[in-house]
Residue frames relative to the residue before (quaternion, step in Angstrom):
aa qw qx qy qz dx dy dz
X 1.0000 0.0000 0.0000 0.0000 0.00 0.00 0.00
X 0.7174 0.5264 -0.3216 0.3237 3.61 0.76 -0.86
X 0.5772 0.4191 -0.3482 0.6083 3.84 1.79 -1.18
X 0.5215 0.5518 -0.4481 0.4721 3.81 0.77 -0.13
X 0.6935 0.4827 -0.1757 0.5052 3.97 0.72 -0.45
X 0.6751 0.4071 -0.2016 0.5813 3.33 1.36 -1.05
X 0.8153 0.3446 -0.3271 0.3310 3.26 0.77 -0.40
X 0.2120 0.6865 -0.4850 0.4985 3.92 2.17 0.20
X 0.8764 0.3229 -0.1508 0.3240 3.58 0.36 -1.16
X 0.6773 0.0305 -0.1174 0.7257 3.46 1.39 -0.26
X 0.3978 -0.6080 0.6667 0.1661 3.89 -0.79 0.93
X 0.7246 0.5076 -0.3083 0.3497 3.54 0.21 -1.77
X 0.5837 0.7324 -0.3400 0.0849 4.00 0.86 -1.05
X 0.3463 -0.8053 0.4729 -0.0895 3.54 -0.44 1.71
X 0.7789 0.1478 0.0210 0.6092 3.66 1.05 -1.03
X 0.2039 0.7372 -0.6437 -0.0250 3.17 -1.14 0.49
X 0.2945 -0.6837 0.6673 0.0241 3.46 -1.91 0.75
X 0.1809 -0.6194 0.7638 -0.0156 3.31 -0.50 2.09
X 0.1835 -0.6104 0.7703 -0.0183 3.34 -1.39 1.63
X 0.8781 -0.1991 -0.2484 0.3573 3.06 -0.57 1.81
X 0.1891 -0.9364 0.2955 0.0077 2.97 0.35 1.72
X 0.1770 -0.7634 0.5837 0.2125 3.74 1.42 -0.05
X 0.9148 -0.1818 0.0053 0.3605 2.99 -1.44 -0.43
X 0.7457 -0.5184 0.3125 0.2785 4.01 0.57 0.76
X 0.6423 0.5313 -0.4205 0.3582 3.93 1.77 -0.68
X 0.4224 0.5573 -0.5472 0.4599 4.07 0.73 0.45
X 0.7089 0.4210 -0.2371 0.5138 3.79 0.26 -1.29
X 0.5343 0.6379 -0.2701 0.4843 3.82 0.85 -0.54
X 0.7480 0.3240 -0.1720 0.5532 3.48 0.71 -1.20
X 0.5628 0.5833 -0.3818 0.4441 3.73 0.70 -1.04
X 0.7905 0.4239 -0.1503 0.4157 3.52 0.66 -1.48
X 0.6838 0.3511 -0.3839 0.5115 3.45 0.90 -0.09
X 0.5808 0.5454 -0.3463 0.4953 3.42 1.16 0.06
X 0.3769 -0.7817 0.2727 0.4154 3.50 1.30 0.07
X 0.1622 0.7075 -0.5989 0.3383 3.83 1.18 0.89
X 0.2074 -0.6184 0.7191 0.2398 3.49 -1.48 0.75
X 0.4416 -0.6811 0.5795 -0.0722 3.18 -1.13 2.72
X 0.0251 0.7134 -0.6992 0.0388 3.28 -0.64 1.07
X 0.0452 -0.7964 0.5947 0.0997 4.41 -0.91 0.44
X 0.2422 0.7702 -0.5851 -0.0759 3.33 -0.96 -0.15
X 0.0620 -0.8123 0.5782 -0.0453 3.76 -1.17 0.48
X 0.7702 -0.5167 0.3004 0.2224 3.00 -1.28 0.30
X 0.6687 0.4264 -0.0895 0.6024 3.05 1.40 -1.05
X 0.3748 -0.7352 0.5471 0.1402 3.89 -0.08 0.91
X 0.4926 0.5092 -0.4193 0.5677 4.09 1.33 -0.50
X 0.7367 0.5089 -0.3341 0.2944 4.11 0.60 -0.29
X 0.5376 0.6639 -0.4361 0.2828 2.99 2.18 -0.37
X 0.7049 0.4005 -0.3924 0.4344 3.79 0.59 -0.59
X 0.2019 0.4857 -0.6889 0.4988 4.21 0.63 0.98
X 0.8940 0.3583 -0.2272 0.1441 3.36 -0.31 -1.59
X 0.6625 0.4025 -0.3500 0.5259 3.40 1.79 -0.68
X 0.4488 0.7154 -0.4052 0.3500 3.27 0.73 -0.16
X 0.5759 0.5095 -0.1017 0.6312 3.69 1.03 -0.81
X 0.3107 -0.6940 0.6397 0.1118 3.59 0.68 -0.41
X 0.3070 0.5135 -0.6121 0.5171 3.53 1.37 2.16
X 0.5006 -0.4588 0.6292 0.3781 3.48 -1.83 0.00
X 0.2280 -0.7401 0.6327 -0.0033 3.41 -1.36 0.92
X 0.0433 0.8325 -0.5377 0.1260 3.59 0.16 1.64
X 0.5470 -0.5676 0.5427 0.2900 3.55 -1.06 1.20
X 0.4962 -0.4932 0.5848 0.4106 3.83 -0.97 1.40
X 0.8347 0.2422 -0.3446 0.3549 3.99 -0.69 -0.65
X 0.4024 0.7185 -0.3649 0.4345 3.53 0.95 0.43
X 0.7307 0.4262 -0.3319 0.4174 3.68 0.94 -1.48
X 0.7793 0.3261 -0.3360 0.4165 3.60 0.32 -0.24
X 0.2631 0.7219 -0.5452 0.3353 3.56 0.81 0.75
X 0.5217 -0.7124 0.3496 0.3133 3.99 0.99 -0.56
X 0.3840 0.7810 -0.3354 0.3607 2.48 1.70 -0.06
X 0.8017 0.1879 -0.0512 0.5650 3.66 0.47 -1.19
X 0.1139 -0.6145 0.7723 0.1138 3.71 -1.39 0.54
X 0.1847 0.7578 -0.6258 -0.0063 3.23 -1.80 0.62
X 0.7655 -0.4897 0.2560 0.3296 3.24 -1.54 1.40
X 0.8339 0.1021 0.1637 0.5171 3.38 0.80 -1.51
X 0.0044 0.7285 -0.6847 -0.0212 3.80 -0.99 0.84
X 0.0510 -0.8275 0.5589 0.0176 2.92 -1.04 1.03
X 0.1409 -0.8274 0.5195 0.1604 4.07 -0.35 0.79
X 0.2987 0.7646 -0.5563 -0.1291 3.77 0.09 -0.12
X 0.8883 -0.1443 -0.2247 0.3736 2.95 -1.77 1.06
X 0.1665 0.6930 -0.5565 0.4270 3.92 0.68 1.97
X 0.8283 0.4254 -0.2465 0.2687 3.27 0.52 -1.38
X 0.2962 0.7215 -0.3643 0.5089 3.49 1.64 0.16
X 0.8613 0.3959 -0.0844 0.3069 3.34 0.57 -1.34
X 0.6668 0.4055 -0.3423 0.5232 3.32 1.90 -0.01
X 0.5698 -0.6235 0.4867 0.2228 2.41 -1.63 1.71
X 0.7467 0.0797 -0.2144 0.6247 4.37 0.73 0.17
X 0.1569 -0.8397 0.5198 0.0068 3.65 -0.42 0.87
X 0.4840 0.6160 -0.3308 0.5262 3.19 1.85 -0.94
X 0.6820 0.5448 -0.2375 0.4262 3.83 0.41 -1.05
X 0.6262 0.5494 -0.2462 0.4954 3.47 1.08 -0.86
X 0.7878 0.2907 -0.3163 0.4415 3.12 0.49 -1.32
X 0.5002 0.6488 -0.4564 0.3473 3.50 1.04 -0.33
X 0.8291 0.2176 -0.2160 0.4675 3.38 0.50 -0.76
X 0.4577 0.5613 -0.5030 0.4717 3.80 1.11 0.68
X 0.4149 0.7378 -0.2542 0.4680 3.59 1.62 -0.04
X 0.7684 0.3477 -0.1720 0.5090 3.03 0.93 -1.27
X 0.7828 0.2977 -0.2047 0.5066 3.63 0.93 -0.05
X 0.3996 0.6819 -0.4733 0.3890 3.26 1.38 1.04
X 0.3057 -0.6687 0.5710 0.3652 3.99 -0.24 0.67
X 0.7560 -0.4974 0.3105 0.2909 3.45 -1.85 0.81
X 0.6793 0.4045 -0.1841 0.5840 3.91 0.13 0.29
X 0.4439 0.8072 -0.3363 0.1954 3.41 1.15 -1.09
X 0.2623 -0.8584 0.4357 0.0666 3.40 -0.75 0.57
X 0.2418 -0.7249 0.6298 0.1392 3.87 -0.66 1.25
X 0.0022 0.7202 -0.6855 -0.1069 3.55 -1.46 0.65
X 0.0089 0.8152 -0.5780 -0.0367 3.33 -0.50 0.52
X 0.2899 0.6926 -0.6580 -0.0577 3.43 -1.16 0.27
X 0.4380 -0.6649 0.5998 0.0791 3.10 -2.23 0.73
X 0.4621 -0.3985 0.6400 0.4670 3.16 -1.37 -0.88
X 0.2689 -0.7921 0.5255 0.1555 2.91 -1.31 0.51
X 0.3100 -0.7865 0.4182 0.3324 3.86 -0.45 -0.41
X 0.6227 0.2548 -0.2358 0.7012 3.46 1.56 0.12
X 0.6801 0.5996 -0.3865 0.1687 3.22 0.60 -0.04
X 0.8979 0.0010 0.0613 0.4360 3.79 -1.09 -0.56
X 0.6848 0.4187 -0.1380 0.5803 3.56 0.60 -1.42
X 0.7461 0.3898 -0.3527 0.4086 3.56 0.54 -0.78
X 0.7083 0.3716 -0.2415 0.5494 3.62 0.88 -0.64
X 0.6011 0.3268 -0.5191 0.5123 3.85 0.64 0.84
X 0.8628 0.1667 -0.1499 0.4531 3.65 0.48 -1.02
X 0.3423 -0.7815 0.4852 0.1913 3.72 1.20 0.31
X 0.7591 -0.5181 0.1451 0.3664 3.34 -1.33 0.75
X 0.5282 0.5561 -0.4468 0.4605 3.88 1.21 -0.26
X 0.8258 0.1079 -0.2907 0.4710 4.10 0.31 0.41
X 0.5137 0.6166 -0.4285 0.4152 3.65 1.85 -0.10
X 0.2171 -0.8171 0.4710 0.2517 3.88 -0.34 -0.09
X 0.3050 -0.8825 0.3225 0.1551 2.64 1.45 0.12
X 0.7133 -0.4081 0.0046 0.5698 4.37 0.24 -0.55
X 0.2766 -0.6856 0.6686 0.0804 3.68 -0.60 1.05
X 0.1413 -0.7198 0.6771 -0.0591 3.44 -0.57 1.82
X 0.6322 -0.2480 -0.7340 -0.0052 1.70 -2.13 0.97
X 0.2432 0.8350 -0.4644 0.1670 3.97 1.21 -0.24
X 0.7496 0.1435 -0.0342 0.6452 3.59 1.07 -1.60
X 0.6630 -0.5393 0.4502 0.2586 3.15 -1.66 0.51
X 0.7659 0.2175 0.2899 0.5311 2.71 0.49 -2.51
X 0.2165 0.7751 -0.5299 -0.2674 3.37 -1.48 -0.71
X 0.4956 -0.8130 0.2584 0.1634 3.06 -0.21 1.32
X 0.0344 0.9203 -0.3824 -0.0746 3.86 -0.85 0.76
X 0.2395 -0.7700 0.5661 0.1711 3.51 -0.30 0.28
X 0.5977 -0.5874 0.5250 0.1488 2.76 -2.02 0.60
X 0.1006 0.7281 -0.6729 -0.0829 4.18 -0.07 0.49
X 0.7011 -0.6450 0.3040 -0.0031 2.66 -1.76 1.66
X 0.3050 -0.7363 0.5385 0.2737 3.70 0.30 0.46
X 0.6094 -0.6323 0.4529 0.1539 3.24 -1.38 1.59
Protein backbone atom coordinates (compact mmCIF):
# COMPACT_ATOMS: atom_id res chain seq x y z
CA UNK A 1 0.00 0.00 0.00
CA UNK A 2 2.66 2.55 0.86
CA UNK A 3 4.88 2.18 -2.92
CA UNK A 4 1.16 2.14 -4.06
CA UNK A 5 0.81 5.83 -2.41
CA UNK A 6 4.27 6.81 -3.43
CA UNK A 7 3.71 5.97 -6.66
CA UNK A 8 -0.27 8.00 -7.06
CA UNK A 9 2.15 10.83 -6.38
CA UNK A 10 5.22 10.29 -8.45
CA UNK A 11 4.73 7.33 -11.22
CA UNK A 12 8.48 8.03 -12.31
CA UNK A 13 9.90 6.80 -8.53
CA UNK A 14 13.29 4.78 -8.80
CA UNK A 15 14.88 5.30 -5.22
CA UNK A 16 13.63 5.39 -2.05
CA UNK A 17 14.90 6.11 1.70
CA UNK A 18 12.89 4.41 4.63
CA UNK A 19 14.24 6.86 7.45
CA UNK A 20 14.09 4.49 10.16
CA UNK A 21 13.72 1.29 8.90
CA UNK A 22 13.14 -1.15 12.01
CA UNK A 23 12.82 -4.33 10.98
CA UNK A 24 13.84 -4.01 7.01
CA UNK A 25 9.86 -5.04 5.54
CA UNK A 26 9.59 -1.36 3.62
CA UNK A 27 13.20 -1.86 1.95
CA UNK A 28 12.09 -5.60 1.33
CA UNK A 29 9.14 -4.58 -0.74
CA UNK A 30 10.83 -1.59 -2.65
CA UNK A 31 13.59 -4.14 -3.58
CA UNK A 32 11.63 -6.86 -4.79
CA UNK A 33 9.73 -4.45 -6.69
CA UNK A 34 12.87 -3.37 -8.39
CA UNK A 35 13.15 0.26 -6.50
CA UNK A 36 16.82 1.06 -5.59
CA UNK A 37 16.09 0.40 -1.37
CA UNK A 38 18.12 2.51 0.54
CA UNK A 39 17.36 2.11 4.98
CA UNK A 40 18.78 3.67 7.74
CA UNK A 41 17.95 3.94 11.60
CA UNK A 42 18.93 4.70 14.63
CA UNK A 43 19.84 1.57 15.97
CA UNK A 44 22.94 0.19 13.88
CA UNK A 45 21.47 -3.72 15.02
CA UNK A 46 18.88 -2.73 11.91
CA UNK A 47 21.69 -2.44 9.48
CA UNK A 48 21.72 -6.19 8.49
CA UNK A 49 17.37 -6.07 8.07
CA UNK A 50 18.46 -3.77 5.35
CA UNK A 51 21.37 -5.70 3.58
CA UNK A 52 19.86 -8.67 3.95
CA UNK A 53 16.95 -7.77 1.48
CA UNK A 54 19.49 -6.68 -0.94
CA UNK A 55 18.80 -2.56 0.30
CA UNK A 56 21.69 0.08 0.68
CA UNK A 57 22.41 0.63 4.35
CA UNK A 58 23.33 4.42 4.99
CA UNK A 59 24.55 5.75 8.45
CA UNK A 60 21.42 8.27 9.62
CA UNK A 61 24.35 11.14 9.46
CA UNK A 62 25.37 10.04 6.11
CA UNK A 63 21.88 10.87 4.17
CA UNK A 64 22.40 14.45 3.90
CA UNK A 65 26.01 14.37 2.96
CA UNK A 66 24.86 14.79 -1.00
CA UNK A 67 25.76 12.01 -1.74
CA UNK A 68 22.38 10.25 -2.50
CA UNK A 69 19.06 11.85 -4.05
CA UNK A 70 15.81 10.00 -3.82
CA UNK A 71 12.33 9.94 -5.47
CA UNK A 72 10.65 9.22 -2.16
CA UNK A 73 11.35 9.38 1.79
CA UNK A 74 9.30 7.85 3.81
CA UNK A 75 9.34 8.08 7.97
CA UNK A 76 6.50 6.14 9.53
CA UNK A 77 5.87 6.40 13.07
CA UNK A 78 9.91 8.19 13.55
CA UNK A 79 8.81 11.60 13.40
CA UNK A 80 7.23 11.56 16.93
CA UNK A 81 10.54 10.62 18.12
CA UNK A 82 12.74 13.55 17.01
CA UNK A 83 13.71 15.62 19.49
CA UNK A 84 14.13 18.55 16.20
CA UNK A 85 12.15 17.35 13.23
CA UNK A 86 12.16 20.83 11.68
CA UNK A 87 16.07 20.31 11.05
CA UNK A 88 15.54 16.90 9.60
CA UNK A 89 13.13 17.70 7.30
CA UNK A 90 15.19 20.58 6.32
CA UNK A 91 17.95 18.66 5.34
CA UNK A 92 15.88 15.56 3.87
CA UNK A 93 14.97 18.50 1.41
CA UNK A 94 18.15 18.74 0.17
CA UNK A 95 18.37 15.20 -1.03
CA UNK A 96 14.89 14.90 -2.22
CA UNK A 97 14.81 14.55 -6.26
CA UNK A 98 12.43 17.32 -7.90
CA UNK A 99 8.76 15.95 -7.67
CA UNK A 100 9.99 13.75 -4.87
CA UNK A 101 7.79 12.63 -2.35
CA UNK A 102 7.67 12.81 1.76
CA UNK A 103 5.37 10.23 3.54
CA UNK A 104 5.08 10.56 6.92
CA UNK A 105 2.94 9.00 9.40
CA UNK A 106 2.41 9.14 13.25
CA UNK A 107 0.29 8.19 15.94
CA UNK A 108 -2.24 10.15 16.42
CA UNK A 109 -4.22 11.29 19.58
CA UNK A 110 -7.71 11.63 18.13
CA UNK A 111 -7.09 9.64 15.59
CA UNK A 112 -7.92 6.06 14.08
CA UNK A 113 -6.36 3.63 16.67
CA UNK A 114 -7.60 5.81 19.38
CA UNK A 115 -11.25 5.85 18.37
CA UNK A 116 -11.37 1.93 17.58
CA UNK A 117 -9.34 0.63 20.54
CA UNK A 118 -9.36 3.71 22.96
CA UNK A 119 -6.78 4.34 25.50
CA UNK A 120 -6.95 0.66 27.24
CA UNK A 121 -4.85 -0.95 24.07
CA UNK A 122 -3.78 2.66 22.48
CA UNK A 123 -0.57 3.77 24.38
CA UNK A 124 -0.87 6.61 23.41
CA UNK A 125 2.84 8.83 24.31
CA UNK A 126 5.70 6.61 25.66
CA UNK A 127 8.13 9.31 27.19
CA UNK A 128 10.97 9.90 27.08
CA UNK A 129 10.91 7.51 23.68
CA UNK A 130 8.47 10.19 21.84
CA UNK A 131 8.61 13.78 21.84
CA UNK A 132 5.21 14.80 20.70
CA UNK A 133 2.07 13.29 19.34
CA UNK A 134 0.46 14.84 16.86
CA UNK A 135 -3.46 15.62 16.35
CA UNK A 136 -5.84 16.86 14.06
CA UNK A 137 -9.11 18.03 13.88
CA UNK A 138 -11.79 15.59 11.74
CA UNK A 139 -14.52 17.54 10.43
CA UNK A 140 -18.02 17.02 11.65
CA UNK A 141 -20.47 15.65 9.01
Amino acid sequence: MLLASIRRFNPGVRSVLDYGCGDGHFVRDATSCGLDANGTDFADRRQSNVETVGAIWIEPDKIIDGEHVFDAIELLQVFEHLANPDQLLSGLGKVLAPCGVVLIETPCTNGPDDRIFGISLWGGLHSPRQYFIPSFVVPED
